[in-house]
N, C-alpha and C positions, 0 to 999 in steps of 0.2 A: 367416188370417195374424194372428200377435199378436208382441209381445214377450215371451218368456218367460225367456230368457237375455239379460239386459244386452251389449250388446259395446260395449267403448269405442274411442276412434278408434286409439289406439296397438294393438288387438288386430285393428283391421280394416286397419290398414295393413302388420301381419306377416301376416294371411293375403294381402293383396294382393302380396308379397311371391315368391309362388310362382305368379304369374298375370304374363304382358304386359299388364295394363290400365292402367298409367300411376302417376299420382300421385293419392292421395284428396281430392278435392275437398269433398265432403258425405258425409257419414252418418245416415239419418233412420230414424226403426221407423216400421213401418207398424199401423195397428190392427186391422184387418178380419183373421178367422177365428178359429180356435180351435185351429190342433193345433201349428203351425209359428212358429218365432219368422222374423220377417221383415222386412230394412232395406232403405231405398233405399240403393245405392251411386253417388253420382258423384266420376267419375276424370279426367283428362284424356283420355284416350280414349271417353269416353263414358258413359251410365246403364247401370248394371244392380243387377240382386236377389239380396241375399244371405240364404241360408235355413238356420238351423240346427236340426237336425232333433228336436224333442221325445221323439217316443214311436214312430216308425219304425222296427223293429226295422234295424240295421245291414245286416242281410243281405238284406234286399227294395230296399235303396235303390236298385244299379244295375240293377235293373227299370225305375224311374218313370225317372232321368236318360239311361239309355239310349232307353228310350222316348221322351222330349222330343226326344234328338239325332235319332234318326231319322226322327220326321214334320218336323223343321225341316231336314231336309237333303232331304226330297222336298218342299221347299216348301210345308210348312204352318205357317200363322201359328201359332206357339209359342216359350216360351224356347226358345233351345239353351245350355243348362251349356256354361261355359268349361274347357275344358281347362288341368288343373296345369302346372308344366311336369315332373313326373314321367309325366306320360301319362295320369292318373286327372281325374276328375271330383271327388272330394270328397278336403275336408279337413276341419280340426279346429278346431273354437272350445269354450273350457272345457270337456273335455275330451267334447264332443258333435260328431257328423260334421257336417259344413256343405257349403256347394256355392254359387258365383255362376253367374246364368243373366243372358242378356241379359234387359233389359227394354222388355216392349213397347210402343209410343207408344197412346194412346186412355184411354176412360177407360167406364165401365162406362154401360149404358141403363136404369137403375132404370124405365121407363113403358113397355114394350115393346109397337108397335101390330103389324097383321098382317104389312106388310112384315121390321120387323126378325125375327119369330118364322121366317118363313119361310126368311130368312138363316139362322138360329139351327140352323133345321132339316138345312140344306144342310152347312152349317160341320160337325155333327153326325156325317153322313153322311161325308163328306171322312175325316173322322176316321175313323169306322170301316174306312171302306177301305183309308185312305193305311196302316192298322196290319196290315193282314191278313197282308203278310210279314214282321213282327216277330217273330224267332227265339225272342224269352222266353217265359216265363209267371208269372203270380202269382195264386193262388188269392184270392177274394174273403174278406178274414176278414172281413166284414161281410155273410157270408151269414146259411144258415139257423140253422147252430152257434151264432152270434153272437145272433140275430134270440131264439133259446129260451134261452140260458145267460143273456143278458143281460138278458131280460124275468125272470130269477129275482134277478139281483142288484139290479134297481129295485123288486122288490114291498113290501118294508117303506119305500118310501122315495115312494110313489104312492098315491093315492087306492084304493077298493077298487074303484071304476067303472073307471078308468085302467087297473088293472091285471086287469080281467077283460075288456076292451073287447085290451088288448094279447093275452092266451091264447088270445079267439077268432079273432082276428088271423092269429096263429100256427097255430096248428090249421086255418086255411080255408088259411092258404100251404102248410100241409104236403103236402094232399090233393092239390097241381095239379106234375103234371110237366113243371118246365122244361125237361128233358133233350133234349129234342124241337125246342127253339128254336134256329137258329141262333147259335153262340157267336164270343167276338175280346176284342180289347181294349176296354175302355169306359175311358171320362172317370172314372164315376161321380161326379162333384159340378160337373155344368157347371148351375151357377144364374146368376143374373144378373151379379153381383160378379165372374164366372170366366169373362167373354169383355169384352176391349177392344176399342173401336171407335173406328178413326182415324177423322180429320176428313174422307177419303175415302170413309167408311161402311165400311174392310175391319175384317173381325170377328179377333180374334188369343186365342186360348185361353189361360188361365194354371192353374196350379193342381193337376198332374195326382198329386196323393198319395192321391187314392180310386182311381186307376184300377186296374185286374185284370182279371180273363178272366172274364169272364159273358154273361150273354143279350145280344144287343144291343139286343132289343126293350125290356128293364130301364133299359138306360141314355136310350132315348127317355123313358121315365118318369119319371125322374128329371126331364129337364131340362121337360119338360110339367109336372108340379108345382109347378115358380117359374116358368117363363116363360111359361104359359097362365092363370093362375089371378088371381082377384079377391080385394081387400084381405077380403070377408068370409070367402075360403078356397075356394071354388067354382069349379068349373073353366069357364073363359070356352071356347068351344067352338069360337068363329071364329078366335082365337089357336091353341090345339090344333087345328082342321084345315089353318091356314094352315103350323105347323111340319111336320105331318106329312106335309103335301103336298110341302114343301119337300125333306124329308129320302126322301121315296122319287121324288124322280129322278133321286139319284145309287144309290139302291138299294131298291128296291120291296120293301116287306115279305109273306111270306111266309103262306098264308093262317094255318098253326097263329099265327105271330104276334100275327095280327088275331084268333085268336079268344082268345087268353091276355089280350089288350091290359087288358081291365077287369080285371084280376088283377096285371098288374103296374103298373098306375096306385097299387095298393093295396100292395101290396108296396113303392113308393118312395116314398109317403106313411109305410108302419110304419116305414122303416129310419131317414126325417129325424125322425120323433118321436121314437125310442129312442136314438137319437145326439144330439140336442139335450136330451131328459131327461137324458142322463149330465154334459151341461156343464152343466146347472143345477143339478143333485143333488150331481157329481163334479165341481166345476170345479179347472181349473189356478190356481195365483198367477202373477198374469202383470202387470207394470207399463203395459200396454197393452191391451186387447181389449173387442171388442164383440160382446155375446153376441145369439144368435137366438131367436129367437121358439116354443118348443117348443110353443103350444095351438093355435096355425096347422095346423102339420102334425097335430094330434091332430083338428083341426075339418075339414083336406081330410081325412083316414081316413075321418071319418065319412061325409061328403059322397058320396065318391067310394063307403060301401058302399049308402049311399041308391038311388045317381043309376048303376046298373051298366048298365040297359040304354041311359039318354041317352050313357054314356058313347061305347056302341059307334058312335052318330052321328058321331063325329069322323074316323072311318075312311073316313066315306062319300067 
C-alpha cells in the first residue's frame, strides 16, 4: 500500500457519494507497500479503505473483490468491498478504478514467536479451504512466464552474479512439475504487514491483489519466508514447524507436497527477489511508500539452496 494517486477530500467525498457510509470524517494515505494507492477512510458510519488500483489490469479486479466478499461472508476475517449503490463494487478516482473495503481492527505482529506462526498457519489453511468453492479463476502472472521474461528484462540492470544466480534459479524451477500438486486459491503475499491481530489475538487478512489459482503448497511458502525466517535471512525452523503444524490440521499436506516442499521454499524466495528488484530498479513516483528490502530475499535464495536437506526437517 502506497499513495500513488493523490485523492483530495472533495474527490473522496463524491465517490462516497454513491456508497451508504455516511459523511467523511478523515482521510489519511497509508505508506506500507508498493503496488496500490491506499487511504484510510473515516465516515460517520465507521472506518474503512479506500484503494485505487495502479497497474491491476481492470479486468482481473472482480476476481480479488469478489473473492474478499466471499470468504468474508463465510466468516472469514477479511475486508468485505462495500457495495455501490449501482450493485457493483468498484468505482472511479482520476480516471483509475477504485473500490472502499471495510477495515479491519488490529494492527500487524512484526516479532512472530511459535504461537502466533502456528495461528498464521491455521488462518492460512482456513483460507485455503473457506476458497475451494469459489466459482472464479485468475491465472498466476507472477508464474513461471513472468519468473524467465522477467529475469531478462533485469539483466543489464543486475550484477553479473545476481543474474546468473537468478538463470540458475530458473532453470532448477523449470525441471520440477508442480502440476501434480494440489491447486485453489492462494493469498500469495500473506507476510507479516498482511494479517491484523486484534487486541483478542483474532488474526484478520488484508491485501488479497497477489492472490490466483496455484499450488497451495507455494502459498505455504510464501508466507514461511517472512513469517519463519531470521533478521540474517535464515529460516528459524521452530517457527516453520510450528506454522506448518498449525496449517495441517485444518488440512494435511499431501506427501507429493512434502517432497516439492524444499523447491517451493526456493521458488517463493526467487518470485520476492525479482518483484522487489523491479521496485528498486523500476520504481513508481508515489508521494508515500516504503520500499523492501530486495538482498533479504536474494540471501534467503541462497540459504534455502545451501540448507535443502535441513529444510525437509520442518515437516517432521
Amino acid at each position: 500500500m502506497s499513495v500513488f494517486t493523490p485523492v483530495s477530500v472533495e474527490e473522496a467525498e463524491a465517490l462516497l457519494g454513491h456508497h451508504t457510509l455516511g459523511v467523511l470524517e478523515k482521510l489519511e494515505g497509508i505508506a506500507q507497500g508498493v503496488e496500490n494507492t491506499n487511504y484510510f477512510l473515516t465516515t460517520t458510519t465507521g472506518e474503512y479503505v479506500l484503494t485505487v488500483f495502479e497497474k491491476i489490469p481492470r479486468a482481473d479486479l472482480p476476481f480479488y473483490l469478489n473473492l474478499m466478499d466471499h470468504l468474508a461472508q463465510r466468516e472469514f476475517a477479511c475486508p468485505q468491498p462495500i457495495v455501490r449503490d449501482d450493485g457493483g463494487f468498484l468505482s472511479e478516482v482520476k480516471g483509475k478504478p477504485a473500490c472502499i473495503v471495510t477495515r479491519l481492527p488490529g494492527a500487524p505482529r512484526m516479532h512472530p514467536g511459535l504461537e502466533d506462526c502456528a495461528k498464521v498457519g491455521a488462518i492460512l489453511a482456513q483460507l485455503h479451504v473457506t476458497a475451494l468453492d469459489y466459482d472464479a479463476g485468475l491465472a498466476n502472472w507472477r508464474g513461471q512466464a513472468w519468473r524467465e521474461s522477467f529475469a531478462e528484462t533485469l539483466a543489464t540492470r543486475v550484477s553479473r552474479a545476481e543474474a546468473g544466480l537468478i538463470d540458475t534459479e530458473n532453470r532448477y524451477q523449470a525441471i520440477h512439475d508442480d502440476t501434480v500438486l494440489p491447486k485453489g486459491v492462494i493469498h500469495g503475499d500473506l507476510f507479516r504487514d498482511n494479517i491484523l491481530w486484534s487486541d483478542a489475538g483474532a488474526g484478520g487478512v488484508i491485501d488479497f491483489y497477489f492472490a490466483c489459482d496455484d499450488a497451495l503448497v507455494y502459498d505455504i511458502a510464501i508466507t514461511v519466508n517472512d513469517w519463519c525466517t531470521t533478521p540474517e535471512a535464515t529460516l528459524d525452523h521452530a517457527r516453520a514447524h510450528a506454522l506448518l503444524a498449525g496449517y495441517d490440521k485444518a488440512r494435511p499436506l499431501t506427501g507429493l507436497e512434502r517432497e516439492l516442499w524444499p523447491v517451493m521454499l526456493r521458488r517463493a524466495a526467487l518470485r520476492t527477489w525479482l518483484g522487489r528488484l523491479g521496485y528498486n530498479h523500476f520504481p513508481q513516483a508515489s508521494e508515500i511508500t516504503i520500499p523492501k528490502d530486495h538482498l533479504f530475499s536474494q540471501r534467503l535464495l541462497e540459504h534455502h539452496i545451501r540448507h535443502a536437506h535441513e529444510i525437509e526437517d520442518t515437516l517432521a
